[in-house]
C-alpha positions as CSV (number, residue, x, y, z in Angstrom):
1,X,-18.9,41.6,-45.5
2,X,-21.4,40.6,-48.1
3,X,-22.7,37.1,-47.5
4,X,-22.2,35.6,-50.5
5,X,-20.3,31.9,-50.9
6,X,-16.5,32.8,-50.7
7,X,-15.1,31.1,-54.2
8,X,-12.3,29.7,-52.2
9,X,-14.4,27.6,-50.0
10,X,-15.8,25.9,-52.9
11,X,-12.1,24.9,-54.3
12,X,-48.5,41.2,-55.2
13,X,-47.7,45.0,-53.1
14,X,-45.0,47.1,-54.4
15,X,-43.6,49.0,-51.6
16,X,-44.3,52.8,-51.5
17,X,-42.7,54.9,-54.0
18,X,-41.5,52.3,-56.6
19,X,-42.7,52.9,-59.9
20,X,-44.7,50.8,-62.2
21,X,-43.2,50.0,-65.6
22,X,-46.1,51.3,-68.1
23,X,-44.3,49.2,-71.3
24,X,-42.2,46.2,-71.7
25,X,-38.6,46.1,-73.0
26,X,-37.7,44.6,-76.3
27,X,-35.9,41.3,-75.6
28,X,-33.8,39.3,-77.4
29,X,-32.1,36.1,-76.9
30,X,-28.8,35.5,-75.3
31,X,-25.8,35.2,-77.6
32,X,-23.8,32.0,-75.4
33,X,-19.7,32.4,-75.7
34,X,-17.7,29.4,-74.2
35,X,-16.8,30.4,-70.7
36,X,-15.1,28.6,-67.8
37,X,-15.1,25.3,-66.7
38,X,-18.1,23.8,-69.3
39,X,-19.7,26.7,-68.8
40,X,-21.8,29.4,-71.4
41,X,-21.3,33.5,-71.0
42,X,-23.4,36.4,-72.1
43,X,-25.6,38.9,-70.9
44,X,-29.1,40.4,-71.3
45,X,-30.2,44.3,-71.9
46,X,-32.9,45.9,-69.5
47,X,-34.1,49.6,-68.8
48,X,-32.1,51.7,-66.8
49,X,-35.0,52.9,-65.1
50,X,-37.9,50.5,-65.2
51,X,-40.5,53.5,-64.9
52,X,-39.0,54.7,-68.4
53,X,-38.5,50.4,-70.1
54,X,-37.9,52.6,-73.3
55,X,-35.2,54.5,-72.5
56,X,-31.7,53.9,-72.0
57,X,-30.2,50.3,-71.1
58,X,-28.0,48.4,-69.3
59,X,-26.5,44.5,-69.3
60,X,-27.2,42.1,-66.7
61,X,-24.0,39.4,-67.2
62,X,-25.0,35.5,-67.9
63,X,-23.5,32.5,-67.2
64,X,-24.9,29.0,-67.5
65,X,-24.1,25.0,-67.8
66,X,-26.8,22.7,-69.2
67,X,-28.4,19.9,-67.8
68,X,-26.3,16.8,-68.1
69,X,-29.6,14.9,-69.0
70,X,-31.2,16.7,-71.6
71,X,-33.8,14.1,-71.9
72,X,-35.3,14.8,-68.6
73,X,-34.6,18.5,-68.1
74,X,-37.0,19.9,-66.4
75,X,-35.5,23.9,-67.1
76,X,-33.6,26.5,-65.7
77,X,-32.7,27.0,-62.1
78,X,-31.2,30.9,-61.1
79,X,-29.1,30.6,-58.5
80,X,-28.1,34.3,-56.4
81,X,-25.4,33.3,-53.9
82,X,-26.3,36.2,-52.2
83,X,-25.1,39.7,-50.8
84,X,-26.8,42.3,-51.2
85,X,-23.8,42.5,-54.6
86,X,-22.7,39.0,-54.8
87,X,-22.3,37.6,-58.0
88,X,-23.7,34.5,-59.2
89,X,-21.8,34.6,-62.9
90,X,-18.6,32.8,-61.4
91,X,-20.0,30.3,-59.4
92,X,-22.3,29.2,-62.3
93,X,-18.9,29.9,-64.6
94,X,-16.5,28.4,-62.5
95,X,-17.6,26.2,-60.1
96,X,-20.5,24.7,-60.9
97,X,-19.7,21.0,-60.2
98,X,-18.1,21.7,-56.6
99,X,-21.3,24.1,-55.7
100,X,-24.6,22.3,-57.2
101,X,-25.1,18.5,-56.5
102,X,-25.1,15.9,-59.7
103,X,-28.9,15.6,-59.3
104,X,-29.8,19.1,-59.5
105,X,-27.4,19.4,-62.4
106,X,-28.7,16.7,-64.5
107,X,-32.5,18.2,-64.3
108,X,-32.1,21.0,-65.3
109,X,-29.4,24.2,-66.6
110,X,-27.9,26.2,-63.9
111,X,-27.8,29.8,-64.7
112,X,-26.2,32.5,-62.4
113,X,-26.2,36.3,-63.1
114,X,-24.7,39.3,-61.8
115,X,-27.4,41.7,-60.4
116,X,-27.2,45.1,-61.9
117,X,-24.5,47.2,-61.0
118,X,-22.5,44.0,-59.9
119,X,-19.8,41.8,-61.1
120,X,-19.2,41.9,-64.6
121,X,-22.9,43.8,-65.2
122,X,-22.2,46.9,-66.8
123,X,-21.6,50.1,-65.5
124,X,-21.1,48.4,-62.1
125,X,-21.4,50.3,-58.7
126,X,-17.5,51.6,-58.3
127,X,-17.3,53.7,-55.6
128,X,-13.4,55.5,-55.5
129,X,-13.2,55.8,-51.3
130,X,-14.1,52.3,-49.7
131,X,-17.0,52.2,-48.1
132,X,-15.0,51.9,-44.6
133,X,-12.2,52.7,-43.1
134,X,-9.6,52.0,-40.9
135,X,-9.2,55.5,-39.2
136,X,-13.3,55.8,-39.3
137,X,-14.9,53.1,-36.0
138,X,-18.6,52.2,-36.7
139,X,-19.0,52.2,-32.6
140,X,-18.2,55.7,-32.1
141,X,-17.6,56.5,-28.6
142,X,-17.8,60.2,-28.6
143,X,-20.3,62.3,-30.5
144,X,-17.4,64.1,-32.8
145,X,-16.5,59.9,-33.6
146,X,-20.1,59.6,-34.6
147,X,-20.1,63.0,-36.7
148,X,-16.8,62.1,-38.4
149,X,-18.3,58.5,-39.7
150,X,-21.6,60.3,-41.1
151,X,-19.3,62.4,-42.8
152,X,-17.2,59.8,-44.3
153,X,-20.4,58.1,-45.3
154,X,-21.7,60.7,-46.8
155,X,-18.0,61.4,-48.8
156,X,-18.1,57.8,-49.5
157,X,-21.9,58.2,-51.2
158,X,-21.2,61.1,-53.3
159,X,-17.8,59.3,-54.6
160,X,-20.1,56.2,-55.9
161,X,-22.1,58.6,-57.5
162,X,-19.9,60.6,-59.6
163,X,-18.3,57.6,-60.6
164,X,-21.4,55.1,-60.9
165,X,-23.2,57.8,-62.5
166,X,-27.2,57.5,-62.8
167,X,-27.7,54.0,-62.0
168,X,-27.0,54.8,-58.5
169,X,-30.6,55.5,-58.0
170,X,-31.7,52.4,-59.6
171,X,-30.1,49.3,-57.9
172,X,-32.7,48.2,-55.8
173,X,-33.9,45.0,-55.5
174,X,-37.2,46.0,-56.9
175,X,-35.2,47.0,-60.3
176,X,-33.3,43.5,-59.8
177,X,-36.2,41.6,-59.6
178,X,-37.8,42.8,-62.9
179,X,-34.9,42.2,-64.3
180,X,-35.0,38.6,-63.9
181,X,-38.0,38.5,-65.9
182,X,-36.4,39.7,-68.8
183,X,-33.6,36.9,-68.4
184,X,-36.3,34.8,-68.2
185,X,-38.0,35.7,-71.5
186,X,-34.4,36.0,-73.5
187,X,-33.9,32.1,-72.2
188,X,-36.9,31.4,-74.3
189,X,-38.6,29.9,-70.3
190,X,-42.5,30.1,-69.5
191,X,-41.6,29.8,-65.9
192,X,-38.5,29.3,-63.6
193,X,-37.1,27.8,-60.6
194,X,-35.0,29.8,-58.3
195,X,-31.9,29.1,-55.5
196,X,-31.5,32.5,-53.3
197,X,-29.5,32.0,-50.4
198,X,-29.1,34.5,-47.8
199,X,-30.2,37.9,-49.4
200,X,-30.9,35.4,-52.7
201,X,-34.3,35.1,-50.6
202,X,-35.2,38.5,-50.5
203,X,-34.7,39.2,-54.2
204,X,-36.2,35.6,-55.0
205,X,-39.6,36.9,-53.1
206,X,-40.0,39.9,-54.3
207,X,-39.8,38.0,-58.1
208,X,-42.4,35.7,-57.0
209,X,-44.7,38.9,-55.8
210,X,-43.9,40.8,-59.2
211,X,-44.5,37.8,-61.3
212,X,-46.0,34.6,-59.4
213,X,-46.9,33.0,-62.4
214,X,-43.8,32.7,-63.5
215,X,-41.9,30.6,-60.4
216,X,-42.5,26.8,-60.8
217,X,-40.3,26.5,-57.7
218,X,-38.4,28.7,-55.1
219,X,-35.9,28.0,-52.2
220,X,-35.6,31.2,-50.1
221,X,-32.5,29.3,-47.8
222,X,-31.0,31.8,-44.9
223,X,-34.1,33.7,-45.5
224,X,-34.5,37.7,-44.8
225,X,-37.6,39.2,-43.0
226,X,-37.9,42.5,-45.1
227,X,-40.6,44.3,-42.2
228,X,-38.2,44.4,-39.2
229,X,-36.0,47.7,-39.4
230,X,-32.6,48.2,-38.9
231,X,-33.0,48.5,-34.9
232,X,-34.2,44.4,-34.7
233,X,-32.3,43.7,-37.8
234,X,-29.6,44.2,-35.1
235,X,-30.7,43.0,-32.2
236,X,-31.7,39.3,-34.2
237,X,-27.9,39.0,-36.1
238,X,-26.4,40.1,-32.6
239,X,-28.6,37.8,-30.4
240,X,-27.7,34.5,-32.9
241,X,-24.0,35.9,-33.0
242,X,-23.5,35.5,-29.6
243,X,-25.0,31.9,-29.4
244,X,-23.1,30.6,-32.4
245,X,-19.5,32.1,-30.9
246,X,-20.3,30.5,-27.8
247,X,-20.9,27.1,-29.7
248,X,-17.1,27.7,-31.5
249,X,-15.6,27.9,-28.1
250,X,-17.5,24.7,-26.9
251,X,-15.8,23.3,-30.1
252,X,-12.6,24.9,-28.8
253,X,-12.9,23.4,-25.5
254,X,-13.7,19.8,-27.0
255,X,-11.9,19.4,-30.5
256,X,-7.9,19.4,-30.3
257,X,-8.3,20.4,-33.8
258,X,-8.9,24.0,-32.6
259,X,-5.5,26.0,-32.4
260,X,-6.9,27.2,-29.1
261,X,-7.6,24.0,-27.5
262,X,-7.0,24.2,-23.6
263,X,-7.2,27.9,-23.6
264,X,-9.2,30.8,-22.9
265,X,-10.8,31.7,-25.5
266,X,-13.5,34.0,-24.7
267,X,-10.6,36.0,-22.7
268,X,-8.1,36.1,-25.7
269,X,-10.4,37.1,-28.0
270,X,-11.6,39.9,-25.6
271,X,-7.9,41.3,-25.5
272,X,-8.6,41.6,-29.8
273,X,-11.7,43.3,-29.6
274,X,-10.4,45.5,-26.8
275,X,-7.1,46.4,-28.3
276,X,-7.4,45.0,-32.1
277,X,-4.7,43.1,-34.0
278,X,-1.2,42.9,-35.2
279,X,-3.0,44.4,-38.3
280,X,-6.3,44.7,-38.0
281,X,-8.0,47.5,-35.7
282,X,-10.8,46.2,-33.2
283,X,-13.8,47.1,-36.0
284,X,-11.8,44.9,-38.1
285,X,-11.3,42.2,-35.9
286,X,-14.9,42.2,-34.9
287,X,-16.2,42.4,-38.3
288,X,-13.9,39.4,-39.7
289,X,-14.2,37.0,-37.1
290,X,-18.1,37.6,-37.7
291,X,-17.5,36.7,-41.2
292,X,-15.4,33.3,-40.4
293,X,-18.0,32.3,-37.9
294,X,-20.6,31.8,-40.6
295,X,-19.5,28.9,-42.0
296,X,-18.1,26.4,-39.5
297,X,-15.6,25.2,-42.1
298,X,-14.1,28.4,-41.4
299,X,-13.5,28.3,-37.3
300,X,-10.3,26.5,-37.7
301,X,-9.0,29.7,-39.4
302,X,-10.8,31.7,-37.2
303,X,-9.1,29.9,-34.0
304,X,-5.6,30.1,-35.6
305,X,-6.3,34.0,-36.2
306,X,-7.1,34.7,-32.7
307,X,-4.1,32.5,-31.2
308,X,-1.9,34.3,-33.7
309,X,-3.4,37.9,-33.6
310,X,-3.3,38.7,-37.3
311,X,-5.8,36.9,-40.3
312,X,-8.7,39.4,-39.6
313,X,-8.2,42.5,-41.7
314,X,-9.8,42.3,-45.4
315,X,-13.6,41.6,-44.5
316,X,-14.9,44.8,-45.9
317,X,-17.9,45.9,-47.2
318,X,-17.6,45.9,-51.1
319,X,-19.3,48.8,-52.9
320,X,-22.3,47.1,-54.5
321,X,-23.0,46.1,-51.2
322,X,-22.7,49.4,-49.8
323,X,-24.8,51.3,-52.0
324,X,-27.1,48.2,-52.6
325,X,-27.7,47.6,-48.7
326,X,-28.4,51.5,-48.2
327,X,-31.5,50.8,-50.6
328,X,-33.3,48.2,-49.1
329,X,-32.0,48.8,-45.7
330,X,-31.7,52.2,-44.6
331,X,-30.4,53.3,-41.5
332,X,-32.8,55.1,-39.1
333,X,-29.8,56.3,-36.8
334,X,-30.2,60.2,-37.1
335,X,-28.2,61.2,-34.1
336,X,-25.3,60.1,-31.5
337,X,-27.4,59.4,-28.9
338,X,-29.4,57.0,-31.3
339,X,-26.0,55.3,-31.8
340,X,-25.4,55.3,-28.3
341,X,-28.0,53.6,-27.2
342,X,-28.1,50.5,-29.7
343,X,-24.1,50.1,-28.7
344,X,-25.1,50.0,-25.4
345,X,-28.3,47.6,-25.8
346,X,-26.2,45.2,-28.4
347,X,-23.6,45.3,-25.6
348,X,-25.7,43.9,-23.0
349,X,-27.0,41.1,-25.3
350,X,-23.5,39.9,-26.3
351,X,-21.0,40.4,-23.7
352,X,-18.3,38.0,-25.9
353,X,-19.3,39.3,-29.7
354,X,-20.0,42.8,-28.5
355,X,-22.5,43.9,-31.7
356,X,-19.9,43.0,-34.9
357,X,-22.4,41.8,-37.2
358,X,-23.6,42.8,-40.7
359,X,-26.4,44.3,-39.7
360,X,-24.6,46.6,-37.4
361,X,-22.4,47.5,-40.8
362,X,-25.4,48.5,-42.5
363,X,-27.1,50.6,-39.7
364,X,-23.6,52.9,-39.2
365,X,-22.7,52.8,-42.7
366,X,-25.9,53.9,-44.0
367,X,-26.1,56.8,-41.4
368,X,-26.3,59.9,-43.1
369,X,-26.5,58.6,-46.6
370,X,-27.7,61.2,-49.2
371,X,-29.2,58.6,-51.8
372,X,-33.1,58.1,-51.1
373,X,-33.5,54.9,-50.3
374,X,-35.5,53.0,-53.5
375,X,-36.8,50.4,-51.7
376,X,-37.1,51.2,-48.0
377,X,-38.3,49.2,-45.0
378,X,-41.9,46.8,-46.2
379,X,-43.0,43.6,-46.7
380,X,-42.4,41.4,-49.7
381,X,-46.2,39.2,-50.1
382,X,-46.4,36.7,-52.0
383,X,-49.9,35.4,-53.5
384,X,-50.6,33.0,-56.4
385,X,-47.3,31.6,-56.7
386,X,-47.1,27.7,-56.2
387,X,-45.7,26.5,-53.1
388,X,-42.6,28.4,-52.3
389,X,-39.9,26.4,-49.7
390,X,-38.4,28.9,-47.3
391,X,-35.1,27.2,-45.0
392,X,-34.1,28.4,-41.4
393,X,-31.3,27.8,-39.4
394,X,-31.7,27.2,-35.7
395,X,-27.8,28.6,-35.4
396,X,-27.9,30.5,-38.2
397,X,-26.1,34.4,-37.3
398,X,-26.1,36.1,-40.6
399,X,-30.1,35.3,-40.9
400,X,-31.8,33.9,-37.6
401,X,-34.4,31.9,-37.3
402,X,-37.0,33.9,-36.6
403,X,-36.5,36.0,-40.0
404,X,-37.3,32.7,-42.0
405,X,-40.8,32.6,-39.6
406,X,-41.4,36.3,-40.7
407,X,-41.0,35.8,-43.9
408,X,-42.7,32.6,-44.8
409,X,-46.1,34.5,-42.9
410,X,-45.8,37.2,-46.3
411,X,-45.8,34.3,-48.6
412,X,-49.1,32.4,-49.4
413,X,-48.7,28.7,-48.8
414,X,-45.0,28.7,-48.2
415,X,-43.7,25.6,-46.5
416,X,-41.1,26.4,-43.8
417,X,-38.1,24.1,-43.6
418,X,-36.0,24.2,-40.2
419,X,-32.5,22.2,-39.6
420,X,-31.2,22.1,-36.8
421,X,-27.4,22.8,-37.2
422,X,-25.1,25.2,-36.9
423,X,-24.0,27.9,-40.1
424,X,-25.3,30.7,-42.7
425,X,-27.8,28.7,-44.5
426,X,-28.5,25.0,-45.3
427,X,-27.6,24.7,-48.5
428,X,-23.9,25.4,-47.4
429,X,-23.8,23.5,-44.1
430,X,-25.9,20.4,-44.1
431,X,-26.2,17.7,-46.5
432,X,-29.7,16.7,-46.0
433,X,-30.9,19.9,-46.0
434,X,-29.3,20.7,-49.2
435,X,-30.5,17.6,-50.3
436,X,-34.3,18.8,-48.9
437,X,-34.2,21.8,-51.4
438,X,-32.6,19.6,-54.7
439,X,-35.7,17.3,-53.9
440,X,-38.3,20.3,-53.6
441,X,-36.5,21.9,-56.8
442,X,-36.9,18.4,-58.5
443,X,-40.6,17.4,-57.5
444,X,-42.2,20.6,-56.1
């Protein structure tokens, strides 16, 4: 459920605990390889560990395309389409005319990268049993339901480990964000300019606390409050799930594009959620029509799922987000009754949408989790960076408003951008607001 864009669609505190590097990696520049569609491939060494930059190494995989006018390039812009564990390497590789607008391109080379331990990075998080599972409900109604899912998450944790091996402990986004500054260096750039979108904000802020000099400009779109816990992290994604399925049913009820125009929607897609699909339990339901709702581009396919019961299964958690999420969001649910009374709370604030939202994924799949946590609950500041744009939603349900408000207060003269629509960030939904951030990224 990793909220990252879907390739199809596009045709100065550390926090407690993390350790300080004490020396600097050796780095060397990228060797390019034709790659894609225009596009250049490589990748980039960094430590395994950052407290021990000596020691043993991993890759971080590359891809870029170069301004189309090199005469006015202005430099690089790193683009993370999100997650946590989405990859940026394909969009950059692939894509890259469909996704980025002709006057973003022609400043300045687009470079996306795979995190460590995602995409092509190597090792990469693998993680044998999936991090859910049919048989396994994340809204366990009886305390053995709740003791069998910390069990499976806890199977599910110690099968990423044997087969991840030691990186497991070190795919934070701390670790990610330091190693950004080591791409940075091996593409020969004094500063950089950054595109994070969704959980993109989160490791783009905590760059631009590690490093501030280095940011010439920063858009933090669908941004991610990093103070709140997983109990509001809920209650926020569940409160702005509720209002945005409500808004696809007014579309329902107005557009006869919808497959469910003229009908009952709220009441057929409570039968779903009650008894689940032709293949899809009710977790599954719940969780995928989350995932369609994002992007309004995708409610025709969600309508035509719910008239036709089936479209819904698939939407799982991958395992780099699994093990990724469990880092930098771990679950404070110790008990049933803990459970219990979040189901019952989310319940009451979203009678239609009942609680299926990715926050809710990361509370219950984290429960129990045996890997400490690198880079728990805390803020990310930000101080002596330039200004830094942060973009809200007002309908946003993957990263509500008020998480942009939270963290544009950590960052030193941040400007705060709010539009007005409906979708999981601007950049994806709205035209003017991506055009906003091109603008921003162009003239900061």
């Amino acid at each position: 459920m990793a909220l990252v864009i879907p390739l199809a669609a596009v045709g100065a505190l550390l926090p407690m605990g993390t350790a300080q590097a004490t020396g600097r990696p050796q780095v060397r520049p990228i060797e390019w390889r034709a790659c894609g569609t225009g596009a250049e491939c490589g990748e980039v060494q960094v430590p395994l560990d950052w407290a021990r930059p000596g020691g043993e190494k991993i890759t971080v995989a590359v891809s870029r395309v170069r301004a189309t006018d090199q005469a006015r390039r202005l430099g690089v812009v790193l683009f993370n389409p999100g997650g946590p564990g989405g990859p940026g390497t394909p969009v950059v590789r692939e894509f890259a005319a469909q996704v980025f607008p002709a006057d973003l391109r022609a400043r300045f080379d687009i470079v996306g990268f795979d995190p460590r331990g995602v995409g092509d990075s190597r090792p990469a998080i693998t993680c044998p049993v999936p991090p859910t599972s049919p048989a396994v409900t994340q809204f366990p109604a009886t305390g053995a339901e709740f003791d069998r899912l910390v069990a499976y998450n806890r199977r599910v944790a110690r099968g990423c480990r044997d087969a991840t091996g030691p990186l497991i402990d070190h795919v934070d986004t701390v670790s990610a964000a330091r190693d950004i500054d080591v791409l940075r260096q091996a593409l020969g750039e004094s500063r950089v300019n950054w595109l994070g979108l969704s959980y993109g904000s989160l490791l783009g802020a905590t760059y631009a606390g590690l490093y501030p000099d280095r940011v010439r400009a920063m858009v933090l779109d669908g941004a991610v409050d990093h103070t709140i816990g997983t109990r509001r992290m809920v209650v926020d994604e569940t409160r702005s799930t509720e209002d945005v399925f409500t808004r696809f049913v007014a579309w329902c009820d107005a557009d006869q594009a919808c497959a469910l125009h003229g009908q009952d929607v709220a009441a057929r897609y409570r039968e779903l959620l009650d008894n689940g699909a032709q293949d899809a339990t009710p977790d599954e339901v719940g969780f995928g029509a989350y995932t369609l709702l994002n992007l309004p581009s995708y409610w025709p396919q969600l309508a035509e799922a719910i008239r036709d019961r089936t479209g819904f299964a698939g939407e799982e958690s991958s395992a780099a987000y699994r093990v990724i999420g469990c880092h930098d969001f771990p679950s404070d649910i110790r008990t049933f009754s803990d459970l219990r009374s979040r189901m019952t709370a989310v319940r009451a604030l979203a009678p239609r949408t009942r609680g299926y939202v990715e926050a809710w994924d990361v509370q219950a799949g984290c429960a129990g989790w045996p890997i400490p946590a690198a880079n728990p609950w805390g803020p990310t500041p930000v101080r002596g960076a330039p200004p830094i744009l942060v973009v809200s939603g007002e309908h946003d349900p993957a990263t509500p408003l008020v998480w942009g408000t939270g963290l544009a207060s950590q960052i030193a003269c941040s400007r705060h951008l709010v539009w007005s629509g409906v979708g999981h960030t601007g950049f994806l939904n709205d035209g003017p607001t991506q055009q906003k951030e091109v603008d921003y990224l162009i003239s900061p």
